[in-house]
matplotlib code that plots the C-alpha trace (Angstrom):
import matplotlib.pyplot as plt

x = [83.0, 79.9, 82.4, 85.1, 82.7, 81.0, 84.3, 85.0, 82.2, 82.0, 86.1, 86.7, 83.9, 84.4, 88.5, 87.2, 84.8, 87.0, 89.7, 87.5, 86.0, 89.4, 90.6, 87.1, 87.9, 91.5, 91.1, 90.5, 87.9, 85.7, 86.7, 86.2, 88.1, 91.1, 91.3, 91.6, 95.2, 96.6, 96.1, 93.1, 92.1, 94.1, 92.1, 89.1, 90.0, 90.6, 87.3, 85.7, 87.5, 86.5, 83.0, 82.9, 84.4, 81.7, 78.7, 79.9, 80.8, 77.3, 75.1, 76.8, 76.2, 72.5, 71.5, 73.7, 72.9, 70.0, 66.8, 65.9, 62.7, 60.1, 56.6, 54.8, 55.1, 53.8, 51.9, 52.6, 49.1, 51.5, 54.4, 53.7, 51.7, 54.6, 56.4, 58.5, 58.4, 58.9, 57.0, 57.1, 60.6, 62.4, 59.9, 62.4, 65.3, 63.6, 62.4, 65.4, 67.4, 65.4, 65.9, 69.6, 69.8, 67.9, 70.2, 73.2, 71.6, 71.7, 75.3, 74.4, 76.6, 75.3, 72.1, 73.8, 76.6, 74.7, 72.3, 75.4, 76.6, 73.2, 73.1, 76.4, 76.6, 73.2, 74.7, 78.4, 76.5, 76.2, 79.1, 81.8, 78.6, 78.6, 82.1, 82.3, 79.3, 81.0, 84.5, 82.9, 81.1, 84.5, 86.1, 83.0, 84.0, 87.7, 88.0, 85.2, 86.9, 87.8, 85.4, 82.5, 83.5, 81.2, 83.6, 83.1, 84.8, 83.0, 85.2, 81.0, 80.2, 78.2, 79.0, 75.7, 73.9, 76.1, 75.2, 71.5, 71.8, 73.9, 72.0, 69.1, 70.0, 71.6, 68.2, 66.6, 69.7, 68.4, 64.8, 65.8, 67.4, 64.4, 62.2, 64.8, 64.4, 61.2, 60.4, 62.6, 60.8, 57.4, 59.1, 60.3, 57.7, 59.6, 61.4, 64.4, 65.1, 63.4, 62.4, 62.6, 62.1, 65.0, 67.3, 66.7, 67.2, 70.7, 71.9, 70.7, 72.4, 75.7, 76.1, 75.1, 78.2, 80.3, 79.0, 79.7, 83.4, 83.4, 81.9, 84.8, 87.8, 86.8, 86.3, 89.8, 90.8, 90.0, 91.4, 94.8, 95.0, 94.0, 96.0, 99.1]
y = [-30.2, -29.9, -27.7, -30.1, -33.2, -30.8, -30.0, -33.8, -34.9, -32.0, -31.5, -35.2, -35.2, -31.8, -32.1, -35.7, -33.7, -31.4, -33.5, -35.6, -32.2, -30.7, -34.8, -34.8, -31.1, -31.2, -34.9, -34.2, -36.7, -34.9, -33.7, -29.6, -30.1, -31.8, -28.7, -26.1, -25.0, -26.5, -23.1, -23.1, -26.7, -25.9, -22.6, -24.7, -27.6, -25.1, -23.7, -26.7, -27.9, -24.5, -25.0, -28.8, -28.0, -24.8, -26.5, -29.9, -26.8, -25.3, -28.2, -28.9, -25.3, -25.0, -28.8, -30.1, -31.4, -33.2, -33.5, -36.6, -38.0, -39.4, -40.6, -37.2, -34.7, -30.9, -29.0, -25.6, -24.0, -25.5, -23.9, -20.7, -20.7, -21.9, -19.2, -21.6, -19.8, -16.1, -13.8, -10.3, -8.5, -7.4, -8.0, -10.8, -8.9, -5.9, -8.3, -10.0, -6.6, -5.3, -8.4, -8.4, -4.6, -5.1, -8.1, -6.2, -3.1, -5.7, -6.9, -9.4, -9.9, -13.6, -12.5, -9.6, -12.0, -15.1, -12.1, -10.9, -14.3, -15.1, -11.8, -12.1, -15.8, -15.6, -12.2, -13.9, -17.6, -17.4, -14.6, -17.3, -18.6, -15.3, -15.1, -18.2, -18.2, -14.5, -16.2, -19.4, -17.0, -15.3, -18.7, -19.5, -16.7, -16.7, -20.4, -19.2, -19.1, -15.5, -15.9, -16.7, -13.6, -10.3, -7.6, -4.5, -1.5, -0.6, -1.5, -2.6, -5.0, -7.9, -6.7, -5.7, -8.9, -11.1, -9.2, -10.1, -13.8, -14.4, -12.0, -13.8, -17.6, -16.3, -15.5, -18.9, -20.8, -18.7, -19.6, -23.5, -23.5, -22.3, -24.5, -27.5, -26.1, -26.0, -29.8, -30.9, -29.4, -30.8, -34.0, -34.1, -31.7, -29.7, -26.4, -27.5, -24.0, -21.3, -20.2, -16.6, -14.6, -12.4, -15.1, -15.2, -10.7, -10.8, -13.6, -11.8, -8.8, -10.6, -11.5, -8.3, -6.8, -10.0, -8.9, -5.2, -5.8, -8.8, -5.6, -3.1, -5.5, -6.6, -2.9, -2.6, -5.4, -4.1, -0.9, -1.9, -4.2, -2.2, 0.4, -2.4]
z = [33.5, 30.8, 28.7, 28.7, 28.0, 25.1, 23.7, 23.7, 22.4, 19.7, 18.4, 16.8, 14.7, 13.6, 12.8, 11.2, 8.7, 8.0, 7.0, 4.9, 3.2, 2.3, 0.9, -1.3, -2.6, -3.3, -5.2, -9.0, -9.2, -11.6, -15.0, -13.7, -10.9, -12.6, -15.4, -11.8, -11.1, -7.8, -5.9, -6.8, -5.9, -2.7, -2.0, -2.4, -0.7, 2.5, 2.5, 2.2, 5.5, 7.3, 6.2, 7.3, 10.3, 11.1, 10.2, 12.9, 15.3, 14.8, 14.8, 18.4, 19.7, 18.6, 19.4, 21.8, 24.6, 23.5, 25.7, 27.1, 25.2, 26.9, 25.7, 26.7, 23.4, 24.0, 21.3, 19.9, 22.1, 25.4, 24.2, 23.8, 27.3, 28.9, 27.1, 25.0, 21.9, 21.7, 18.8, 19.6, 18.6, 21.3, 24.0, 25.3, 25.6, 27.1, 30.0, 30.6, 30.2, 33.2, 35.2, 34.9, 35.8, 38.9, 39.7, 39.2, 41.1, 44.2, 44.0, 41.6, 38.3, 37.5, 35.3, 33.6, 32.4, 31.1, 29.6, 27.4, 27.0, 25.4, 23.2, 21.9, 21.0, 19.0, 17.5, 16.5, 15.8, 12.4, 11.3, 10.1, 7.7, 6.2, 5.6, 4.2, 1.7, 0.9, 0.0, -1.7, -4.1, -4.7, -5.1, -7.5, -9.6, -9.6, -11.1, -13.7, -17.1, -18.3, -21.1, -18.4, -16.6, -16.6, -17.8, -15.7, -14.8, -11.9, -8.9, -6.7, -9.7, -8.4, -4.6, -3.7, -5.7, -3.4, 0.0, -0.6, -1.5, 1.4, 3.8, 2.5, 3.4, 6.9, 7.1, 5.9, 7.9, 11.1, 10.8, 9.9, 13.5, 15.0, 13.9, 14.3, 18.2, 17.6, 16.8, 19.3, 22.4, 20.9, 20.6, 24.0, 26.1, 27.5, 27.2, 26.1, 23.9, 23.5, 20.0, 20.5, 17.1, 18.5, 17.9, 14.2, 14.5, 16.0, 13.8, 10.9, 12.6, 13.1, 9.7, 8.3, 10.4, 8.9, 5.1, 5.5, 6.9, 4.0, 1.2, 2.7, 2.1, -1.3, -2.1, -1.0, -2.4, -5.9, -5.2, -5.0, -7.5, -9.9, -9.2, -9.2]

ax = plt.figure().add_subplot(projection="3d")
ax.plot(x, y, z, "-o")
ax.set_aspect("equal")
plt.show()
């Protein structure tokens, strides 16, 4: 029943922001965007749809449902006494690794599934991000002009510059979600979320899977049309 009144709540707004990002993008309203070919208006106007429609998605999964906020607030010292906020790498998922084995060892599958649940969401959270940044930077440079264009024959040119800029604001996206977390358990004393440091290691994780799969394909990508 919460899933269904989530997915309720959470699908409108996001098919309504992507239909509004794709109308914005595809429109030639500004004098760049009315010299771009169709496709290419079109290719843009998709990814700004997928992006709109990610970001809506995410915002529900990391924030939704809200806490109910009260007049008490709680300060960073009662957080991390009431174990609220998570510093130490790994020390989290070592604990809660031993306490789903245990349950498990008993007959006890419950622990062990929301523990994988957990692990694999934050892992997976911020992949599509990746992706996208990845294929708006190769959008970016495919409606450059030809005389804008670096002229390289290496097949890795620029590869390795993009895998750091997006690794890097996966990073700063991650750490923006914490501390959004964060203020919102001060705001309404309690433990709404933990902000667990390890959160911020598997989605930077995740999306350096995403990049690496993203760096392979272009690689391939370039191959074969070069050799066409």
């Amino acid at each position: 029943m919460l899933l269904f009144s989530l997915w309720r709540s959470w699908l409108p707004p996001a098919l309504i922001a992507a239909f509004l990002a794709f109308a914005l993008a595809f429109l030639p309203g500004r004098r760049r965007s009315a010299r771009l070919a169709r496709q290419q208006r079109l290719s843009g106007a998709m990814l700004a749809a997928l992006a709109a429609f990610y970001l809506v998605t995410l915002g529900a999964a990391v924030f939704l449902p809200l806490p109910v906020f009260g007049e008490s607030r709680a300060s960073l010292t009662e957080l991390i006494r009431d174990k609220a906020i998570v510093l130490r790498p790994f020390e989290s998922l070592h604990q809660s690794w031993n306490i789903a084995s245990s349950e498990r060892a008993r007959g006890n599958m419950a622990p062990m599934r929301t523990f994988l649940i957990n692990q694999v969401g934050n892992l997976v959270l911020l992949m599509p991000a990746a992706g996208l940044l990845w294929l708006a930077a190769a959008w970016r440079r495919w409606v450059k002009p030809q005389s804008r264009r670096r002229r390289s024959r290496s097949i890795l040119a620029g590869l390795g510059d993009r895998f750091v800029i997006v690794e890097c604001i996966i990073i700063f996206i991650s750490i923006l979600i914490e501390l959004g977390q964060l203020v919102i358990n001060m705001l309404s004393g309690s433990r709404w979320r933990i902000v667990d440091i390890n959160d911020v290691l598997l989605n930077a994780t995740g999306s350096l899977l995403m990049l690496l799969v993203c760096w392979l394909l272009t690689v391939i990508y370039r191959l074969l049309r070069r050799k066409a």
